[in-house]
Structure formats: C-alpha cells, structure tokens
MIMARFI-987354 format. One record per residue: residue number from 1; residue in three letters; y, x, z of N, C-alpha, C, O, CB in turn. Coordinates in Angstrom, 2 decimals. Each point is the difference from the previous one (the first is absolute). Glycine has a CB too. Layout:
<sites>
SITE; num; residuo; n_north; n_east; n_up; ca_north; ca_east; ca_up; c_north; c_east; c_up; o_north; o_east; o_up; cb_north; cb_east; cb_up
SITE; NUM; ALA; Y; X; Z; Y; X; Z; Y; X; Z; Y; X; Z; Y; X; Z
...
</sites>
This chain:
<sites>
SITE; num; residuo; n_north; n_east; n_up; ca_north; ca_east; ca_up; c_north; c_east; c_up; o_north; o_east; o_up; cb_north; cb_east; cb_up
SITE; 1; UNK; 29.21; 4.41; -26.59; 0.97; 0.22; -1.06; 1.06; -1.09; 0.13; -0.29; -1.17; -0.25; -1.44; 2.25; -1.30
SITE; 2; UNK; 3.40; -0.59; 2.07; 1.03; -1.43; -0.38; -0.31; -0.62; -1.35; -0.40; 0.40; -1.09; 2.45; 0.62; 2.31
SITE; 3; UNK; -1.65; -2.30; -0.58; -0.08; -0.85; -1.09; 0.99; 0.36; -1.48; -0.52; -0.09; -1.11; -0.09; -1.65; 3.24
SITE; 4; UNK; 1.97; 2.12; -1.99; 0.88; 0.38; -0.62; 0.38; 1.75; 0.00; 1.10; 0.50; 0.27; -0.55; -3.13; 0.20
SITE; 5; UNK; -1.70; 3.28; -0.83; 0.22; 1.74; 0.12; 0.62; 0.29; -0.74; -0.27; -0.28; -1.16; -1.33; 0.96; 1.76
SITE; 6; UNK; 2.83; 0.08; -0.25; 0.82; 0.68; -0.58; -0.37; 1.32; -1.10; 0.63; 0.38; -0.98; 0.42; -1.39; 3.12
SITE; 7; UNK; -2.33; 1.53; -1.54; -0.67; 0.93; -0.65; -1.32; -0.10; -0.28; -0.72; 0.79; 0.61; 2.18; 0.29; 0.21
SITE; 8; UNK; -2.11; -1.99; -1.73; -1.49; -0.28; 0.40; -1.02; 0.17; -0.39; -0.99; -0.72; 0.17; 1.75; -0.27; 0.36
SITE; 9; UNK; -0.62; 2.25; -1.27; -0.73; 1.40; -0.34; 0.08; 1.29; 1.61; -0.91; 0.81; 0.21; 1.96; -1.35; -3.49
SITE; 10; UNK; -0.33; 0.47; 3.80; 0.14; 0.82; 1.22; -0.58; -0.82; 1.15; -0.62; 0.57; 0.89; 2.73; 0.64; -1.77
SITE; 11; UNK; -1.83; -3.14; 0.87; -0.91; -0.57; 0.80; -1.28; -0.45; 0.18; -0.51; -0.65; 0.91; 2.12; 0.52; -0.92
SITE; 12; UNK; -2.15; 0.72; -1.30; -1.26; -0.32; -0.70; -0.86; 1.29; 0.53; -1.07; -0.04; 0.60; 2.10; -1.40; -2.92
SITE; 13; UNK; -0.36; 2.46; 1.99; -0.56; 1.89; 0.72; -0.15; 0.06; 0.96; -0.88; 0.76; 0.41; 1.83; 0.48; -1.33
SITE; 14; UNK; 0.04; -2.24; 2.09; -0.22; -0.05; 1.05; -0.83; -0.52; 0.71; -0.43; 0.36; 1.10; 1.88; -0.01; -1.55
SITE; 15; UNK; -1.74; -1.31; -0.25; -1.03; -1.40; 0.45; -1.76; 1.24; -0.11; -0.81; 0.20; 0.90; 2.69; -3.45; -2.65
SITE; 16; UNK; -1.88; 3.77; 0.42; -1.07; 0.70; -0.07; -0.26; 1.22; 1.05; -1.01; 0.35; 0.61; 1.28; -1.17; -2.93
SITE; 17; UNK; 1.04; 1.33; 2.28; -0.34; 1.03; 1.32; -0.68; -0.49; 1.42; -0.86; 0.45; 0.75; 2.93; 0.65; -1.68
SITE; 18; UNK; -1.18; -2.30; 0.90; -0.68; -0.15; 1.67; -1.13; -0.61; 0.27; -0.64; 0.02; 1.05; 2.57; -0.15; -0.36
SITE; 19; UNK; -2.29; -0.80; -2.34; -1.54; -0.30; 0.18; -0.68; 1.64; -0.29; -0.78; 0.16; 0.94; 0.84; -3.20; -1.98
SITE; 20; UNK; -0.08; 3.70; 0.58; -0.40; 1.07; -0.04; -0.52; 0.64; 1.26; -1.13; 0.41; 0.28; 2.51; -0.49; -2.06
SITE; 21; UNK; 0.02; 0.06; 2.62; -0.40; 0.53; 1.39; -0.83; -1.29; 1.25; -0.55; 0.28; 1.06; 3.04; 1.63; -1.64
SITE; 22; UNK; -2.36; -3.02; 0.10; -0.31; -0.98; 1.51; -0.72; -0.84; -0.90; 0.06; -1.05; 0.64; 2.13; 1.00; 1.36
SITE; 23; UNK; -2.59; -0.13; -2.64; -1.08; -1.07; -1.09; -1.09; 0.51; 0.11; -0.71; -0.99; -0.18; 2.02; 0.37; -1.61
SITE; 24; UNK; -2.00; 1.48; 1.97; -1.42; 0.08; -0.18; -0.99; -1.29; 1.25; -0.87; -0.85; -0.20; 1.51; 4.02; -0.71
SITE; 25; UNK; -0.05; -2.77; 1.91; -0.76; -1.31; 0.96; 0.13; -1.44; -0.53; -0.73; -0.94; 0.32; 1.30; 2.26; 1.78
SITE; 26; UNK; 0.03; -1.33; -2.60; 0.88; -1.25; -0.49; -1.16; -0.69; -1.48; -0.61; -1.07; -0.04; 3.76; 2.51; 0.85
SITE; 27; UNK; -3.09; -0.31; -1.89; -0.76; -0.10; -0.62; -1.94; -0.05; 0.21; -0.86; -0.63; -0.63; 3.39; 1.44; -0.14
SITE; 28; UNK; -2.62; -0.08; 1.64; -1.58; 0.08; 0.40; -0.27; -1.13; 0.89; -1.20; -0.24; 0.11; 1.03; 2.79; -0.20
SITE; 29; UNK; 0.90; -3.27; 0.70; -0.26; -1.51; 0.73; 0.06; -0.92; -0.82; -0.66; -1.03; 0.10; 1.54; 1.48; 1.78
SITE; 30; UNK; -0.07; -0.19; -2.83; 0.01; -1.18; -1.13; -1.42; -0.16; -1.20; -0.30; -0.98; -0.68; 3.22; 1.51; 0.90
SITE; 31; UNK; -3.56; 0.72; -0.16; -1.31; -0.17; -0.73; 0.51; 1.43; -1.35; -0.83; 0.31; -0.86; 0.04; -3.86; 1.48
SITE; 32; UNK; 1.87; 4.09; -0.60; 0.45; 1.08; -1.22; -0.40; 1.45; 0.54; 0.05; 0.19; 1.22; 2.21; -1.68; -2.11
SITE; 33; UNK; -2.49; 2.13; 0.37; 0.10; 1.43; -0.22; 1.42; 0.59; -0.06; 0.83; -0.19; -0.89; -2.94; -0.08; -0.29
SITE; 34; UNK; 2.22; 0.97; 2.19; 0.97; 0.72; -0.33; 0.54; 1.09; -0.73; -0.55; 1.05; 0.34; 0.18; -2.01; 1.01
SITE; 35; UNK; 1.41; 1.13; -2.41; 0.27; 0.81; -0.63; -0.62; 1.50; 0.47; 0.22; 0.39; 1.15; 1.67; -2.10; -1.70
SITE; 36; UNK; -2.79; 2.68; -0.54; -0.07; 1.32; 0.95; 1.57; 0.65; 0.18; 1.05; -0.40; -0.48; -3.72; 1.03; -0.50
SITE; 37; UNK; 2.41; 0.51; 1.87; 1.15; 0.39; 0.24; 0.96; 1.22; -0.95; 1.17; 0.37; -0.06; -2.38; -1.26; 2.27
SITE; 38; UNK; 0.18; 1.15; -2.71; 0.41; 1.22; -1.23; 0.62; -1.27; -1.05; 0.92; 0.49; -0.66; -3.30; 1.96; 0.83
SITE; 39; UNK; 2.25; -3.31; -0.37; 0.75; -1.08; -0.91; 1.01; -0.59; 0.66; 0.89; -0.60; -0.61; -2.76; 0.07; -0.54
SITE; 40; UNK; 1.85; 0.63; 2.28; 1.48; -0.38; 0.80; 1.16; 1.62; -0.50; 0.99; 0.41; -0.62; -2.59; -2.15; 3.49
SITE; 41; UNK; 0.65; 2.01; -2.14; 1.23; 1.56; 0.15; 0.47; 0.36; -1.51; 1.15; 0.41; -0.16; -2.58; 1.05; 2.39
SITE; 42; UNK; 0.34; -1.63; -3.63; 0.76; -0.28; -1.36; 1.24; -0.52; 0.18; 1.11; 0.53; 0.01; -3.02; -0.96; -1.08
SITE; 43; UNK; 1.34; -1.28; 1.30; 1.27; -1.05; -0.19; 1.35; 0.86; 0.95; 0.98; 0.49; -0.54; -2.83; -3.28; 0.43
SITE; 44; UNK; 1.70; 2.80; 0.94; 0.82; -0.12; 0.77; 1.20; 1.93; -0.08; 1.08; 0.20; 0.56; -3.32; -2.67; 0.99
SITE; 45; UNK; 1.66; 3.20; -2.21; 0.13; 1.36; -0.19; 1.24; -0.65; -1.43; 1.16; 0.40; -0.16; -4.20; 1.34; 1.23
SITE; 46; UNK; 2.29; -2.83; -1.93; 0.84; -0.22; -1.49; 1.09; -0.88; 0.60; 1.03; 0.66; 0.12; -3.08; -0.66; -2.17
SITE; 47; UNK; 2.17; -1.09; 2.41; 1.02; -0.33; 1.15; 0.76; 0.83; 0.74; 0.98; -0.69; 0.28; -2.26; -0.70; -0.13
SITE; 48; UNK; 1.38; 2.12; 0.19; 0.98; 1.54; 0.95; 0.50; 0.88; -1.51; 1.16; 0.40; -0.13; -3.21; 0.26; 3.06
SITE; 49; UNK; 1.20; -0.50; -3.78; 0.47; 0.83; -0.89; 0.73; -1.06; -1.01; 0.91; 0.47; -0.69; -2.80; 1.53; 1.09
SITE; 50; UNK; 1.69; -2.90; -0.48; 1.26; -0.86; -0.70; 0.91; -0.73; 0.99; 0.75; -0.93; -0.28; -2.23; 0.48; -1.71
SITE; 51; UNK; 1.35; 0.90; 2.91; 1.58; -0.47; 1.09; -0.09; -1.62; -0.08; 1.00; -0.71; -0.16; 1.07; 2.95; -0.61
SITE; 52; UNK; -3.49; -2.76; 0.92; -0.25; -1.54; 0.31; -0.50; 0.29; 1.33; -0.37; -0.93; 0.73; -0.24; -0.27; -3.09
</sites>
C-alpha cells in the first residue's frame, strides 16, 4: 500500500485481493490458517460489487 494513497479504500481492496490470490502459502508457513475460499470469494464478490 503507498505510503500517501490517493485512494485508500481502492488501495486497501487491492491489497486484499492479491493476498486473497498469493497469501495462502504465505499464511500456512507462518503458523495461520488460511481464509476458506467460499469467504474469500464473499469478500472479494462485495468488493467488485461496490467498485472497491
């Protein structure tokens, strides 16, 4: 996330999308569970439908 986001509700959606897509390894080496995926595809379905 820039330090100074111009939009940072849209850089915040973004940040979640791509942990969404490339975080799960990330999280399961670190000792976490990863989000299931039917709770991703929620989040991420309400994000697209509010144009974040």
């Amino acid at each position: 996330i820039p330090k100074k986001p111009t939009l940072p509700h849209k850089e915040a959606a973004e940040f979640f999308k791509w942990g969404f897509a490339h975080g799960d390894k990330a999280a399961e080496s670190l000792g976490y569970i990863p989000l299931p995926k039917n709770t991703k595809d929620k989040i991420i379905k309400y994000l697209n439908e509010n144009k974040l």
